[in-house]
N, C-alpha and C positions, 0 to 999 in steps of 0.2 A: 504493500500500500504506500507506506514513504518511497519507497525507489521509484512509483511509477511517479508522484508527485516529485519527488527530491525533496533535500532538506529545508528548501527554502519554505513551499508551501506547510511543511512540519512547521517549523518554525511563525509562520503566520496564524496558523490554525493557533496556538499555544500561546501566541498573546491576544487572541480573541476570543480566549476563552471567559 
């Protein structure tokens, strides 16, 4: 799931949380 997003979208998701 993160590899197909990459870390970036990880990373957005995580302070929108």
């Amino acid at each position: 799931l993160l590899l197909r997003y990459g870390p970036l979208a990880y990373f957005h998701r995580s302070q929108r949380a």
